[in-house]
N, C-alpha and C positions, 0 to 999 in steps of 0.2 A: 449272559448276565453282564450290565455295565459294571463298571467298577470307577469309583471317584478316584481322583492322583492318588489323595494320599490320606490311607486310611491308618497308621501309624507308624511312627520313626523311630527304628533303634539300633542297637550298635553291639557286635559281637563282644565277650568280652578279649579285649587286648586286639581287637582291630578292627578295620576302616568301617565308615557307615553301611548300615542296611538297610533299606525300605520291607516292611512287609504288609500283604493286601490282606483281604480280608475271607475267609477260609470260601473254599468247594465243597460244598457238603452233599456226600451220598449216602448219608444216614439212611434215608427212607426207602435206598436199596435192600438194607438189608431185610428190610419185609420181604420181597418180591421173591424168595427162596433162591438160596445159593447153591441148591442143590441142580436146580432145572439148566444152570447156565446162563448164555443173554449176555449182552455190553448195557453198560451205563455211560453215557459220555455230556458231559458238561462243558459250556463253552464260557471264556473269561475274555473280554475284550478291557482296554485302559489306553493309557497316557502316559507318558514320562515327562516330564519338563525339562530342560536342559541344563548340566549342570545337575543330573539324580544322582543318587545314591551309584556305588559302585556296585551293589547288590539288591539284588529285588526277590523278594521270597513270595509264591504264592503256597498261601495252607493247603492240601488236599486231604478232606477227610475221609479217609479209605476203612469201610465196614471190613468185616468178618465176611470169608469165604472166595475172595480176589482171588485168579489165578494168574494174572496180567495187568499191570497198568500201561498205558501207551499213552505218550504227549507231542502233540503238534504245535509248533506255531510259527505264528509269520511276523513282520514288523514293516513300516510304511520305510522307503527311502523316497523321502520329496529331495527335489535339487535345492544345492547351496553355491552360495557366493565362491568364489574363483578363493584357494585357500584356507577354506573352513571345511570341518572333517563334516560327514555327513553321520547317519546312523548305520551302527553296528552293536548285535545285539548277539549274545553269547547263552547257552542254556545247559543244564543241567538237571541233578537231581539229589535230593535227603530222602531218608528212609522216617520210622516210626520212631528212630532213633535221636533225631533233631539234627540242630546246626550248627550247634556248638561248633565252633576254632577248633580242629585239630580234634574232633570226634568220633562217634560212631556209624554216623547217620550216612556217610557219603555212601551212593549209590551209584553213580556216574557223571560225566562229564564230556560234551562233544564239542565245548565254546560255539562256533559259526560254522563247522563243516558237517551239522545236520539240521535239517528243520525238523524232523521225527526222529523218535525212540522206543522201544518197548523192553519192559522186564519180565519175567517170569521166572520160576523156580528152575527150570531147565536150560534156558537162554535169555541172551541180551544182544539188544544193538553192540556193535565194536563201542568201547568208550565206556558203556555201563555192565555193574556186577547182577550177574542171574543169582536169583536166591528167591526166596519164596515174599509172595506180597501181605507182611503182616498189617492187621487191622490198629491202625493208629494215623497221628497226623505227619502226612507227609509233604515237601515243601520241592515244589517247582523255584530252581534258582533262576533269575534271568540276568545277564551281569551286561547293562550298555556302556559297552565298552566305547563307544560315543554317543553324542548326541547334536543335532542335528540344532539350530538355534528354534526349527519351529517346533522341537519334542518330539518324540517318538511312539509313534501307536506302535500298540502290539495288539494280537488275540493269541490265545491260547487254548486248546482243547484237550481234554484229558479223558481217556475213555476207561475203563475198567469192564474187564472179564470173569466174568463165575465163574465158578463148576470149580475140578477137582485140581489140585496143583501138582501131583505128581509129584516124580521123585525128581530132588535138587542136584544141580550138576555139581560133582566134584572136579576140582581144579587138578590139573597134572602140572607142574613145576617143574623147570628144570634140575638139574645136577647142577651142586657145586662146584664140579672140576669135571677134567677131561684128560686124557693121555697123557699130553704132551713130551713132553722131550727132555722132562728134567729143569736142571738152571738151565734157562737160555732166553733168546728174544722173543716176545711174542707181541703178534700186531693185532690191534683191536681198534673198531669205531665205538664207541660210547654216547653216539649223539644219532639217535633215528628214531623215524616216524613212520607208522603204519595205521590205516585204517579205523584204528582204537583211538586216534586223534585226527589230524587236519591232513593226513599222510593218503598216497594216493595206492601204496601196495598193500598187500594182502603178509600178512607175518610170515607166509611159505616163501613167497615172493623175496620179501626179505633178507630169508635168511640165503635162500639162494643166492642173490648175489652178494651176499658176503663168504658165499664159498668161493663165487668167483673171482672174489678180489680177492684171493687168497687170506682171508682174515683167520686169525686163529679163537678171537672173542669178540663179542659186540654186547652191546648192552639197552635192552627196551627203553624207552624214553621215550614214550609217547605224554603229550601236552595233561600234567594235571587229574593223571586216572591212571588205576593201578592194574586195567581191565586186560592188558594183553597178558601179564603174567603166565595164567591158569591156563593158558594156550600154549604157550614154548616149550613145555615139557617134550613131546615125540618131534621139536625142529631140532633141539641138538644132539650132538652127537661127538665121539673122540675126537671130530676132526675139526670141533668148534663148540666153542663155550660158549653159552648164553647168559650173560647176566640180566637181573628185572630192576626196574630202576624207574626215574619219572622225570619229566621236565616241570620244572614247577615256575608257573608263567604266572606272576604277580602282576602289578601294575607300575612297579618300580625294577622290572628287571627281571630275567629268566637266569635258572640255576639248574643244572643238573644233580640230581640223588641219582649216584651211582653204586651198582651193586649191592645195594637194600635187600635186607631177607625177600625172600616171594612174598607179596600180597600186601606190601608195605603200603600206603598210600600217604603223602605229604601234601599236606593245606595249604594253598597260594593265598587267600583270600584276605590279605594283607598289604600294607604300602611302608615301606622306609620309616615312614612316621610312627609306624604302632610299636613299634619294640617289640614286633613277635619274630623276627628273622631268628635270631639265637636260639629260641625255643625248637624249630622245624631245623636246625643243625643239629641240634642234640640228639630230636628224634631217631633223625638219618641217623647219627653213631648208634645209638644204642642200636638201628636193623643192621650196623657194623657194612654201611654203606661210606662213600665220600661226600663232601660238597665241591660243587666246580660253579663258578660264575660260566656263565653260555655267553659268547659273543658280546662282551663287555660293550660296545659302540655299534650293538645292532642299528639296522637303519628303520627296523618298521615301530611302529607306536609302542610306548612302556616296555619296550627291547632293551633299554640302556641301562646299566646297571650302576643302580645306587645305595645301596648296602656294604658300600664297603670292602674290603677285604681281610679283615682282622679274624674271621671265624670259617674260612674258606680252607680246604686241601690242595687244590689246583686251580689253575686259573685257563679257560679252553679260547689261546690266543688266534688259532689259527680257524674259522668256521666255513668249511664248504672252499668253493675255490677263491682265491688270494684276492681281498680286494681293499679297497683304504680303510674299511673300520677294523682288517684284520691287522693291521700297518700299527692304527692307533694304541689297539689291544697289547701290539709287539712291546711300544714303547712304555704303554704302562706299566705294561709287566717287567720291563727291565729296567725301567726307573724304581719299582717297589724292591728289585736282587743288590740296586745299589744301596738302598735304604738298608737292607738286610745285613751287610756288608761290614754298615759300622756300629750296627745292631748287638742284639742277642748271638745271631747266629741263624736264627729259622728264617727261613725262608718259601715264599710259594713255586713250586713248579707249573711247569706248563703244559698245556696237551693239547692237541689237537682232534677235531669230528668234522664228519660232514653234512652234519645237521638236514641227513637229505627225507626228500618228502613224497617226492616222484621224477619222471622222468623229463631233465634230463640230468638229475642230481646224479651224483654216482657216490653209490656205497665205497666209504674208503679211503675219500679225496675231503679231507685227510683221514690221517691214522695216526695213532700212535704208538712206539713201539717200546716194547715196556723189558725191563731184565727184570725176572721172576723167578723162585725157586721152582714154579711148574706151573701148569697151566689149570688154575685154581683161584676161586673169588678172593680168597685170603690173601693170595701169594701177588698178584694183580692189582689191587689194591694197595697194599702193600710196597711195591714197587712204584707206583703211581705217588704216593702219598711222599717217598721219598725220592721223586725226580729222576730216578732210574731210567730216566725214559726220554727218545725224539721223537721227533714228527715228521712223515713223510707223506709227497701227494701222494704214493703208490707204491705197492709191494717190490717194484720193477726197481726202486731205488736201495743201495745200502750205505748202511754210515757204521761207521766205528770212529771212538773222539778218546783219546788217554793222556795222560798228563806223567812225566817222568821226572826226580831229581836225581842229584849229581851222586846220591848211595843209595841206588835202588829202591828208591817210593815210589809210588805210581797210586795211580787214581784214574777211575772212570767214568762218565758222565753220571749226576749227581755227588758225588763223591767229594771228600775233603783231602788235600795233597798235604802232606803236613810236614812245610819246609821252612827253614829259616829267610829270614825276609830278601834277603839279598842273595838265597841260593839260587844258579841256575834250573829254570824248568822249559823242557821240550814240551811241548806241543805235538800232538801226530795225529790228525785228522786225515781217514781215508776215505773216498768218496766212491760208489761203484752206480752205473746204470743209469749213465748221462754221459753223451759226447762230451769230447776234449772240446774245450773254445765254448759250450756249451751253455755255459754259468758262472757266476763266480763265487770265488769261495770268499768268506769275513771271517774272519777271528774277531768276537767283541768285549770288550773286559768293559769293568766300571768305568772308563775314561770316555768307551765309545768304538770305534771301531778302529784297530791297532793296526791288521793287515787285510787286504785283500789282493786276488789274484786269481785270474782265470781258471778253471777247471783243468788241467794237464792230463795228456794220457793216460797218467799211473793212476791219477786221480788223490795222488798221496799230496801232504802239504805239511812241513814243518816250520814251528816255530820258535820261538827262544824266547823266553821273558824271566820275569820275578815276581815272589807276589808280594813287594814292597812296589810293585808298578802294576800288577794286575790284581786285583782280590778272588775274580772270577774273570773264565775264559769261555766262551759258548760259540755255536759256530752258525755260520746261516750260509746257505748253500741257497742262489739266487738264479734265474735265468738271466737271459742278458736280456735287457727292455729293447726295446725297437730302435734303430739310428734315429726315425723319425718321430718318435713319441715325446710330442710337445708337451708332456707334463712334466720332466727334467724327473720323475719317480724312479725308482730303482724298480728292476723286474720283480717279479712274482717270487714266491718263494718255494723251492720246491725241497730245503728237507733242514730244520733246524733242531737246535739240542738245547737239551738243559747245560747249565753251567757247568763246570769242573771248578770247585775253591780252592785256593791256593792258599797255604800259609796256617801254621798252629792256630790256635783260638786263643 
């Protein structure tokens, strides 16, 4: 069936435009006896003009007796001028529940890394929720995430199955904790993608190699769907916590919801503009998850983040291996500790993930490494939320940062030293699992960067200040860039710290 542009235009409430077409009707299926079995399948071909809506709904109107629905589709890429984005087109799914912002309907979500999908009460494609297909209208999303100056065709085919639905798959959910070791450091990625989104491993896959990168937690994040969850229950285990959690890929920027009850799902389908970011932070707390901005000065399209940071827990400076938007991320981020500095007092912390998707990403690279009362989503969070925490490319690395005055105060990364302005404070920064000459080390306070100095054998480094000259002290442990590296950049970074504060409040 053709289908004209545009058969009506409307708008979520509290965010960005929608398009939607005009319904798939399988009504006169439900004659044909739902008992006998049989597919139904309907085809929807259109247009987009350039410049559509951020969201395009098609209706599907699903009878009584569905055991399956299944959706294909395709979209044209014609060539474009040298510097003009071409077409890309992203797909999804609602339930009988609608499309409401932040509703019931969500069904799944695969953006561009599937042209097919199917549900049933027992299974789903990676991306989407198995559950049984109830009879009402359901809504094919399609989101062109570009458009092409001559418009974008699509088709679309949507098939539905009879007969009997059988029994619904129940979800297994991880544990909220794990052995561990008591108070102590534990390392975690919080930033990975599997299957369930544009990710090229399998969740076993996965978690495998975050045993081998010796992680102690990692946390599901797969792009905008809450569908691996119900699966990580029998991957973890004592020797690694699993948290569920989502990348929520808007058009103004990606954020991670970290450690969310199981099965939480958060709504992207919003822009900067709508005032609904605050609401989808609220969310997250109440599943008594975090919010983290992802790769603040991503390089790929609506990567870069424009929401702010006024309602954020952490800010994820470092993404995958070290490269200039991780540079930028750095500076923002410790231009906003100086801000903090003459502030209130609060402040964001920082973390780092390796945002990896497949090979040759590596689980791990980075990490972060959190001080927690045990190795538990409360206790993790927790630590996270209060900066407790560094970043390192690899398990192979250690850091220890403490801060001392002249009658026995001390303080440790995150921490407040609470000294008179002009009392002496040590600095002790120890560095393990990097050659001597290897790196060097920075001490950076609000001024900027106070010392640095090669890596030394012991890998130990002191220093001396006040915190009438420093507010905060944070350290960056760097390689050393190339003699011949015409960028005049500083190396890579391979393992930096939240702050140590200096001085009463």
């Amino acid at each position: 069936m053709d289908r004209r542009d545009v058969l009506k235009l409307s708008a979520l409430a509290g965010a960005t435009s929608v398009l939607t077409l005009g319904s798939v009707n399988f009504a006169e299926a439900d004659d044909a006896g739902t008992t006998s079995g049989g597919d139904r399948t309907r085809t929807v071909s259109g247009h987009l003009p350039n410049g559509a809506a951020d969201f395009v709904y098609l209706p599907v109107e699903v009878p009584r007796g569905v055991r399956r629905i299944a959706v294909s589709y395709s979209y044209d890429r014609p060539s474009v001028p040298a510097g003009t984005v071409g077409n890309a087109c992203d797909i999804g799914i609602f339930d009988q529940h609608g499309v409401d912002l932040g509703g019931r309907g969500f069904r799944g979500w695969s953006g561009g890394a599937r042209t097919e999908f199917a549900i049933s009460a027992q299974e789903a494609t990676p991306g989407y929720l198995a559950g049984p297909v109830e009879a009402g209208t359901w809504h094919v999303i399609l989101g062109p995430y570009t458009v092409a100056p001559q418009g974008l065709d699509y088709t679309v085919t949507v098939t539905l199955s009879f007969g009997d639905r059988g029994p619904t798959l129940r979800p297994s959910y991880p544990p909220e904790s794990a052995k561990g070791r008591g108070r102590d450091w534990y390392r975690g990625d919080c930033h990975l993608h599997t299957v369930h989104s544009d990710g090229a491993r399998t969740l076993e896959q996965l978690v495998a190699l975050a045993r081998a990168a010796k992680l102690d937690f990692i946390n599901s994040s797969d792009h905008n769907t809450s569908s691996a969850h119900g699966y990580l229950g029998p991957l973890a285990g004592d020797d690694l916590l699993v948290l569920t959690g989502e990348e929520v890929t808007t058009r103004n920027g990606h954020f991670l919801a970290i450690g969310t009850d199981p099965g939480t799902w958060v709504d992207w389908r919003y822009r900067s503009r709508d005032d609904a970011f605050e609401r989808f932070t609220r969310q997250i707390r109440r599943a008594n998850g975090i919010v983290v901005p992802a790769h603040p000065y991503g390089m790929s399209l609506a990567s870069q983040w424009k929401f702010g940071y006024d309602d954020v827990d952490a800010i994820e400076v470092w993404n995958g291996t070290w490269t200039l938007d991780d540079e930028a991320s750095l500076l923002t981020w410790d231009n906003l500790l100086t801000g903090a500095a003459r502030g209130d007092g609060h402040w964001i912390p920082a973390m780092g993930n390796s945002d990896a998707h497949r090979d040759p990403n590596v689980v791990g690279l980075p990490q972060t490494v959190v001080l927690a009362d045990g190795l538990d989503r409360a206790s993790l969070l927790a630590g996270i939320r209060a900066g407790r925490s560094w970043i390192a490319e690899s398990a192979d690395i250690q850091l220890s940062m403490t801060a001392s005055g002249p009658h026995g105060e001390h303080a440790g990364i995150g921490e407040r030293l609470p000294v008179a302005p002009e009392a002496d404070v040590t600095v002790r920064l120890e560095v393990g699992g990097l050659p001597a000459g290897s790196a060097l080390v920075r001490l950076i306070t609000d001024e900027g960067p106070l010392f640095t100095a090669p890596l030394s054998a012991s890998g130990v480094v002191e220093w001396t200040t006040t915190a009438s000259y420093s507010a905060y002290v944070r350290a960056e442990v760097r390689r050393v860039a190339p003699a011949n590296d015409p960028s005049g950049l500083q190396g890579p970074v391979a393992a930096l710290t939240n702050p140590i504060w200096l001085g009463r409040r």
